[in-house]
Every structure is written in structure tokens, then in C-alpha cells.
N, CA, C and O atoms as CSV, one atom per row, in Angstrom:
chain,resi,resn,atom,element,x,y,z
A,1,UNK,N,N,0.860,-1.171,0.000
A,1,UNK,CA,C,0.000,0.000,0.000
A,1,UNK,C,C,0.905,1.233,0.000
A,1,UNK,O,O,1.910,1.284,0.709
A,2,UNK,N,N,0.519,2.243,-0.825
A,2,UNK,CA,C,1.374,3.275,-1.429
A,2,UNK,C,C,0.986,4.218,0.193
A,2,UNK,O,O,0.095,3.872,0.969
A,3,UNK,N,N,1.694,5.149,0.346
A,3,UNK,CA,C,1.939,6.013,1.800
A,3,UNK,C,C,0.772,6.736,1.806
A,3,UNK,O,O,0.063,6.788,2.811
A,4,UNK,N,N,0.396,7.527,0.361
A,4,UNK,CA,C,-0.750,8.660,0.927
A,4,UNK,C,C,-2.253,7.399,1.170
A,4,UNK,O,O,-3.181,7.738,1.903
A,5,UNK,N,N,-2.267,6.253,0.580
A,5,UNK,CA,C,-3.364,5.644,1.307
A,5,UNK,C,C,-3.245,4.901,2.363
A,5,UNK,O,O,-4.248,4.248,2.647
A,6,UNK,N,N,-2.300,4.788,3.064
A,6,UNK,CA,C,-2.220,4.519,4.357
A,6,UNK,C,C,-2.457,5.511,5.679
A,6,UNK,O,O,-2.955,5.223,6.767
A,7,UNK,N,N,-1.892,6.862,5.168
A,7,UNK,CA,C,-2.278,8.089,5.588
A,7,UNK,C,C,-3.802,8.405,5.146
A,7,UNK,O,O,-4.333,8.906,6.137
A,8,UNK,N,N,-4.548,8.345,4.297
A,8,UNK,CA,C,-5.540,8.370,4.080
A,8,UNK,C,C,-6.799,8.061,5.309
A,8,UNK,O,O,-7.635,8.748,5.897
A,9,UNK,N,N,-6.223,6.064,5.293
A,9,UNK,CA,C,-6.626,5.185,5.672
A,9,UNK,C,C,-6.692,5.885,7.749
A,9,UNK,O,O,-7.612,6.026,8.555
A,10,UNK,N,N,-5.494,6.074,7.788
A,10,UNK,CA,C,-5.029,5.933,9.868
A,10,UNK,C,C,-5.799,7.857,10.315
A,10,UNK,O,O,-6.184,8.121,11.454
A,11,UNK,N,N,-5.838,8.644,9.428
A,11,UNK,CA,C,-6.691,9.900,9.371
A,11,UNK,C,C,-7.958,9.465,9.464
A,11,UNK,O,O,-8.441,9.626,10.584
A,12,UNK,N,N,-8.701,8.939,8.616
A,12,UNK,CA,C,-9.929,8.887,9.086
A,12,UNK,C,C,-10.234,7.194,10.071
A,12,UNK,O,O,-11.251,6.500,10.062
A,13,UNK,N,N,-9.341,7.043,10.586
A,13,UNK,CA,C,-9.489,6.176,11.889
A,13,UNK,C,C,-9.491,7.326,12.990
A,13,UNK,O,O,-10.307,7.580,13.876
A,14,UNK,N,N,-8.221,7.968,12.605
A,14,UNK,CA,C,-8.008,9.176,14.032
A,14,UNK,C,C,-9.923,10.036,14.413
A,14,UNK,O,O,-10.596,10.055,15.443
A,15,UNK,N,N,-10.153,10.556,13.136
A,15,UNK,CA,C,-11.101,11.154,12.870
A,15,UNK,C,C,-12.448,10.828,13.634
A,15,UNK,O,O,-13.181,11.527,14.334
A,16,UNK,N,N,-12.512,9.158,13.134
A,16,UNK,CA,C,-13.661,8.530,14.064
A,16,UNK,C,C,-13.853,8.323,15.252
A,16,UNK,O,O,-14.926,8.226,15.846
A,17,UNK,N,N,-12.362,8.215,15.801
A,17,UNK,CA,C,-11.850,8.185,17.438
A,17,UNK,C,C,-12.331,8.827,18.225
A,17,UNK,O,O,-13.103,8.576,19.151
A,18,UNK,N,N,-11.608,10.220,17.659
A,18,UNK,CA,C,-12.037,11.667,18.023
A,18,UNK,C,C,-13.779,11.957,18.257
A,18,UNK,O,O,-14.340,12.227,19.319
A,19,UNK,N,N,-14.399,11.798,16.867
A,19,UNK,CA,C,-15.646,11.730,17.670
A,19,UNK,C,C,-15.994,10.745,18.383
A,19,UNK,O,O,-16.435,11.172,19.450
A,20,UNK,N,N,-16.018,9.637,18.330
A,20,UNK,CA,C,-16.546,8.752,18.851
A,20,UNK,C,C,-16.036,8.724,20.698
A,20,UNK,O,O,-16.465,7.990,21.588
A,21,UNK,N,N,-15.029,9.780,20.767
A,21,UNK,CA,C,-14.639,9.420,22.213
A,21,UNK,C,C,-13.671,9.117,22.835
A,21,UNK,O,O,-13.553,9.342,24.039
A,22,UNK,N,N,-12.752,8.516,22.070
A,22,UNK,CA,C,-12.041,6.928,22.464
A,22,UNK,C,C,-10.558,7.598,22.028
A,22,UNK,O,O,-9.578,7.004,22.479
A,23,UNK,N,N,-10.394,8.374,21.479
A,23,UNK,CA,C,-9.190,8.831,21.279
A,23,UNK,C,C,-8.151,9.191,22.274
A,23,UNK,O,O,-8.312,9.829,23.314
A,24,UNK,N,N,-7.181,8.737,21.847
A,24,UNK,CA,C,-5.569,9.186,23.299
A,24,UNK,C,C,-5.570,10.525,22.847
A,24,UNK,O,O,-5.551,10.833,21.655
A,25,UNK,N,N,-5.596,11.502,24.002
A,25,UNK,CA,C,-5.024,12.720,24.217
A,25,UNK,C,C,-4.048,12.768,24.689
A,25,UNK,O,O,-4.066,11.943,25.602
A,26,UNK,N,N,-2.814,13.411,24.633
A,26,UNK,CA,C,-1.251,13.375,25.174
A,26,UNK,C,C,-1.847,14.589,25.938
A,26,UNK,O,O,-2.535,15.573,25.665
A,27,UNK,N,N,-0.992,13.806,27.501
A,27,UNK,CA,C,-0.938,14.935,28.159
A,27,UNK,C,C,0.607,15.839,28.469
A,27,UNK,O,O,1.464,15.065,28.043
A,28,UNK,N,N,1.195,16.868,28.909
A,28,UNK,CA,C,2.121,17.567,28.370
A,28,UNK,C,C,3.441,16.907,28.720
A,28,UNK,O,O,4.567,17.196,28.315
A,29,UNK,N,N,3.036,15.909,29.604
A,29,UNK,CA,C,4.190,15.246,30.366
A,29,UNK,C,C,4.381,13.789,29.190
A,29,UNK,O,O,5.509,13.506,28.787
A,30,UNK,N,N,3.232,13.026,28.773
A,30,UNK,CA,C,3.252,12.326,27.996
A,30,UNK,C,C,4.465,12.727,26.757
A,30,UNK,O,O,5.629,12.351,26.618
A,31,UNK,N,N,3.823,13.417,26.165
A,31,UNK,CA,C,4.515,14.557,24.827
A,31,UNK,C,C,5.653,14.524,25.474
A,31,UNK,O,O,6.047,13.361,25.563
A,32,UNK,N,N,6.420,15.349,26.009
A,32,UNK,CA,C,7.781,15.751,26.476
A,32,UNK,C,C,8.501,14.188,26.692
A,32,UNK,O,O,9.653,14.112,26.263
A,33,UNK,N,N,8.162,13.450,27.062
A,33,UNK,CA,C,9.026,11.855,27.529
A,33,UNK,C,C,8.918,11.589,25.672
A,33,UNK,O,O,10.010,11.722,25.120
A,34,UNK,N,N,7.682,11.225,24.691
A,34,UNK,CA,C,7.692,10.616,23.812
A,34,UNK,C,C,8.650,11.805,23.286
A,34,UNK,O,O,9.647,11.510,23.945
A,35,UNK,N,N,8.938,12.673,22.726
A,35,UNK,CA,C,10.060,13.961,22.053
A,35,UNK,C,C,11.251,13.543,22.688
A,35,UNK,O,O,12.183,13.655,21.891
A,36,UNK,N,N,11.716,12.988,24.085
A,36,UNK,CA,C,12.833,12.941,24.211
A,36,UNK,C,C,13.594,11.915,23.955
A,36,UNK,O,O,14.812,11.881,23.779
A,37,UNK,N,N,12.348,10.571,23.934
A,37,UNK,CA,C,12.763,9.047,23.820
A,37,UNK,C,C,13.213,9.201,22.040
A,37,UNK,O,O,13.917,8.421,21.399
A,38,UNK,N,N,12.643,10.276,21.626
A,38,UNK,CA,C,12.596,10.152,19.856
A,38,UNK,C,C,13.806,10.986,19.307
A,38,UNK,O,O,14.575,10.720,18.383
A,39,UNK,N,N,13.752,12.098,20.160
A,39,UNK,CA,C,15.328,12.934,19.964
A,39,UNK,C,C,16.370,12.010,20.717
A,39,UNK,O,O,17.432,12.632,20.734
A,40,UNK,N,N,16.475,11.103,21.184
A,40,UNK,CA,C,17.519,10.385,21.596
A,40,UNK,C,C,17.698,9.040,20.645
A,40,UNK,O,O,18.606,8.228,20.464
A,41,UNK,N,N,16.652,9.189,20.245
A,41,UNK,CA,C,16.788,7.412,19.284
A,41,UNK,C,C,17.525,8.203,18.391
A,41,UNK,O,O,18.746,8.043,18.403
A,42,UNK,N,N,16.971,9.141,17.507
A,42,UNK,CA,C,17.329,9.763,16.177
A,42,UNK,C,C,18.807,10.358,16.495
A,42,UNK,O,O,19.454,10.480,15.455
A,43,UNK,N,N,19.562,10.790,17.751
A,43,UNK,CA,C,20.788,11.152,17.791
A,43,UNK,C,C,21.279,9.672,17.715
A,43,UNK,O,O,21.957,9.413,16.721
A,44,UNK,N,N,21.092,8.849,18.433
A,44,UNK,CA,C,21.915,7.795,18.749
A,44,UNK,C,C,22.258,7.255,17.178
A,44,UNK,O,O,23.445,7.183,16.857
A,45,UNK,N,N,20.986,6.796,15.991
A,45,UNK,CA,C,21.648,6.465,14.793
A,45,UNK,C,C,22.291,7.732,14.335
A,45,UNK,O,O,23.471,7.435,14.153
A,46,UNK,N,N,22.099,9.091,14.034
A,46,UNK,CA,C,22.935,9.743,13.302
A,46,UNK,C,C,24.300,9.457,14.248
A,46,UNK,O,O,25.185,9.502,13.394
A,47,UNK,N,N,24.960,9.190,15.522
A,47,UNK,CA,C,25.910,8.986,15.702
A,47,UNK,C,C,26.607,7.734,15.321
A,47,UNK,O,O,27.828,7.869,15.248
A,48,UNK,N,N,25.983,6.128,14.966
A,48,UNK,CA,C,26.057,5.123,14.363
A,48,UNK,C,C,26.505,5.374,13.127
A,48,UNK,O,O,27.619,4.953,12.816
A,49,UNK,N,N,25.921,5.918,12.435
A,49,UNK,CA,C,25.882,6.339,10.907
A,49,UNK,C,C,27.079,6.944,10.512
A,49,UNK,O,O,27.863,6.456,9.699
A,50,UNK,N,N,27.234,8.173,11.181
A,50,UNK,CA,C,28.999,8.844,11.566
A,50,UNK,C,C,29.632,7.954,11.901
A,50,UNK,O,O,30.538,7.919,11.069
A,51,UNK,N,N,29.764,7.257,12.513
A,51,UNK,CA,C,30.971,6.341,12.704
A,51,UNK,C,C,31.325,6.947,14.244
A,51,UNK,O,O,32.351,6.420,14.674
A,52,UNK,N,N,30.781,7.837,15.096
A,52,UNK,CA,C,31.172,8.572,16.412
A,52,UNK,C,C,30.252,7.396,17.125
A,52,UNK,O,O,29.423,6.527,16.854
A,53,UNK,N,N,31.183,8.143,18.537
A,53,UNK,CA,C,30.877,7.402,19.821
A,53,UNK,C,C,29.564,7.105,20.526
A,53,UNK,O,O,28.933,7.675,21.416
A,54,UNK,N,N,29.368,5.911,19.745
A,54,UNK,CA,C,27.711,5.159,20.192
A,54,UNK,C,C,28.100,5.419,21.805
A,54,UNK,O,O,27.288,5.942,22.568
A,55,UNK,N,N,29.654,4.922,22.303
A,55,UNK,CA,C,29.425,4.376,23.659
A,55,UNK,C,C,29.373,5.652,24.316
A,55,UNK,O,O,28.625,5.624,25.293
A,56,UNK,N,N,30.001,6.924,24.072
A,56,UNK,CA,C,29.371,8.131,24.803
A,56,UNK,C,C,27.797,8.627,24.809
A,56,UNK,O,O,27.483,9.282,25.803
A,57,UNK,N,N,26.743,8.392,23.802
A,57,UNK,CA,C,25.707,8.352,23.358
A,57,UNK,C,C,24.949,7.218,24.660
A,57,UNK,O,O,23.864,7.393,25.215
A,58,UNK,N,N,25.582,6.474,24.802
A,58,UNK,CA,C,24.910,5.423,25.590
A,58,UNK,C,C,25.166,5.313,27.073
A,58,UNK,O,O,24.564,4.702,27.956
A,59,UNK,N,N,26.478,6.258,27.091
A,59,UNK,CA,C,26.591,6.852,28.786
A,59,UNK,C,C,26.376,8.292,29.023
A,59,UNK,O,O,26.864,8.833,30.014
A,60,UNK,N,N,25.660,8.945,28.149
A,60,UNK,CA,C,24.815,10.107,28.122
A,60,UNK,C,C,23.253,9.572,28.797
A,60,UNK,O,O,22.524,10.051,29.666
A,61,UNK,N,N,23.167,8.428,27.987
A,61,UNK,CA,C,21.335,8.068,28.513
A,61,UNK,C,C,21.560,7.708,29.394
A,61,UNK,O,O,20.664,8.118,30.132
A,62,UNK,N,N,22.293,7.080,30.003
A,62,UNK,CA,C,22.654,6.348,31.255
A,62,UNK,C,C,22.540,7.280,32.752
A,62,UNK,O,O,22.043,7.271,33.878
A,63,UNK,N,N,23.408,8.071,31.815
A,63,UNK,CA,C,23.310,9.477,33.157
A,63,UNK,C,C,22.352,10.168,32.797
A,63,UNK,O,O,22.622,11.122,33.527
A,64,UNK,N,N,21.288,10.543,32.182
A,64,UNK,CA,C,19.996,11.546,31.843
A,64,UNK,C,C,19.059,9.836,32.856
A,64,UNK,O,O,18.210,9.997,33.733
A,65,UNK,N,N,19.314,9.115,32.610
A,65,UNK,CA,C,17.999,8.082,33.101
A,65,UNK,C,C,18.251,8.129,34.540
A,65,UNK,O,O,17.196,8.424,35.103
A,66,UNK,N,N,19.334,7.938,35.481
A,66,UNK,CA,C,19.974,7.670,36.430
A,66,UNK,C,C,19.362,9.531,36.912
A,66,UNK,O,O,19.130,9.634,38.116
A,67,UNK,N,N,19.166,10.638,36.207
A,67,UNK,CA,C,19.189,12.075,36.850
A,67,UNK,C,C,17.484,12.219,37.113
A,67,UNK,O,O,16.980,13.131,37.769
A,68,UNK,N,N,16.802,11.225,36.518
A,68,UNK,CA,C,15.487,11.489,36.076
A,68,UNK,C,C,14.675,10.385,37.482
A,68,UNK,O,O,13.678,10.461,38.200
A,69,UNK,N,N,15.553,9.650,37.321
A,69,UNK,CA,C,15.033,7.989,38.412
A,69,UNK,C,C,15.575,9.321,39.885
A,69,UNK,O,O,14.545,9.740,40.413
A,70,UNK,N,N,16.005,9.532,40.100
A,70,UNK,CA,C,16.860,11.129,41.143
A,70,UNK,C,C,15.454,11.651,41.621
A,70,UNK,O,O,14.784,11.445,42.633
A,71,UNK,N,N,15.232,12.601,40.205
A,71,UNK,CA,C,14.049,13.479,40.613
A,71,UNK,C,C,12.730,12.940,40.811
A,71,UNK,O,O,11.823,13.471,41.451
A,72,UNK,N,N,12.696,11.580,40.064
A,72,UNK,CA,C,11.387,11.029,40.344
A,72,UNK,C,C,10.705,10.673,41.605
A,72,UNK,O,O,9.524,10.582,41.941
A,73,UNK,N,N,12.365,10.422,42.458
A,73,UNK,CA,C,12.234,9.925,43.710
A,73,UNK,C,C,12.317,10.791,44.618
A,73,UNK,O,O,12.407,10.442,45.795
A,74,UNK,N,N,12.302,12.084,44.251
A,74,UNK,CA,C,12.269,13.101,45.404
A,74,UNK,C,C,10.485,13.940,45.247
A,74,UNK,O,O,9.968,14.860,45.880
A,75,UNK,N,N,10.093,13.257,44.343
A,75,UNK,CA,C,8.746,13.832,44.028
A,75,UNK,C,C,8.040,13.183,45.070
A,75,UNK,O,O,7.190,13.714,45.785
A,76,UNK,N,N,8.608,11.478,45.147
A,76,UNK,CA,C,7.289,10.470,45.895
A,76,UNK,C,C,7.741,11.555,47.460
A,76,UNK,O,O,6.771,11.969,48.095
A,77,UNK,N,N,8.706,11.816,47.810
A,77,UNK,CA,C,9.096,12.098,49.108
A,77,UNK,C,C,8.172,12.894,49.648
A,77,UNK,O,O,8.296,13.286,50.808
């Protein structure tokens, strides 16, 4: 199936959702985690692709996950 009828096709699914009710709304916290999980995938291959340091890329997330598991746990407090 060629792209604009698949897009066609998942638009008027969204469409019916929407009225019908049933549709996911992102809430702002949702959005911000899915943008960062996606700006981190998309750096990690353009750094693959370059030929640069996957393993700094991968002790970057390490320490952003490890800063986040931090604040999460001072929220429950």
C-alpha cells in the first residue's frame, strides 16, 4: 500500500476516534518523555551512521535516566 493511502486510511481512523470518544489525548508530560525518547533514538543512529561514539551516546542516557530515576524519587518524598 502506497503512503498517501495509508495516511488516508489511519486519518480517518483518528477522525472517528475523536468523535466517537475513544481517542488518546497526550498529556504535556506524555509529549515531552515521547520527544525525548525520539530525539535520543534519532541522535543515537545519526551517531552510528557517523561512525562517532555510540558508547558516549549510551553513557549520556545512562546518566539523563539515572538524573530522572533522582528526581522522580524526590517527588514520591
Amino acid at each position: 500500500m502506497d503512503r498517501a493511502k495509508q495516511r488516508e486510511i489511519a486519518s480517518k481512523g483518528g477522525k472517528a476516534a475523536h468523535q466517537k470518544g475513544t481517542a488518546h489525548e497526550w498529556t504535556s508530560e506524555e509529549a515531552r518523555e515521547a520527544g525525548r525518547k525520539g530525539g535520543m533514538a534519532s541522535h543515537r543512529r545519526r551517531s552510528e551512521l557517523t561512525g562517532q561514539g555510540s558508547d558516549n551516546a549510551q553513557a549520556n542516557e545512562a546518566s539523563e535516566m539515572s538524573e530522572r530515576d533522582d528526581s522522580s524519587n524526590e517527588q514520591i518524598r
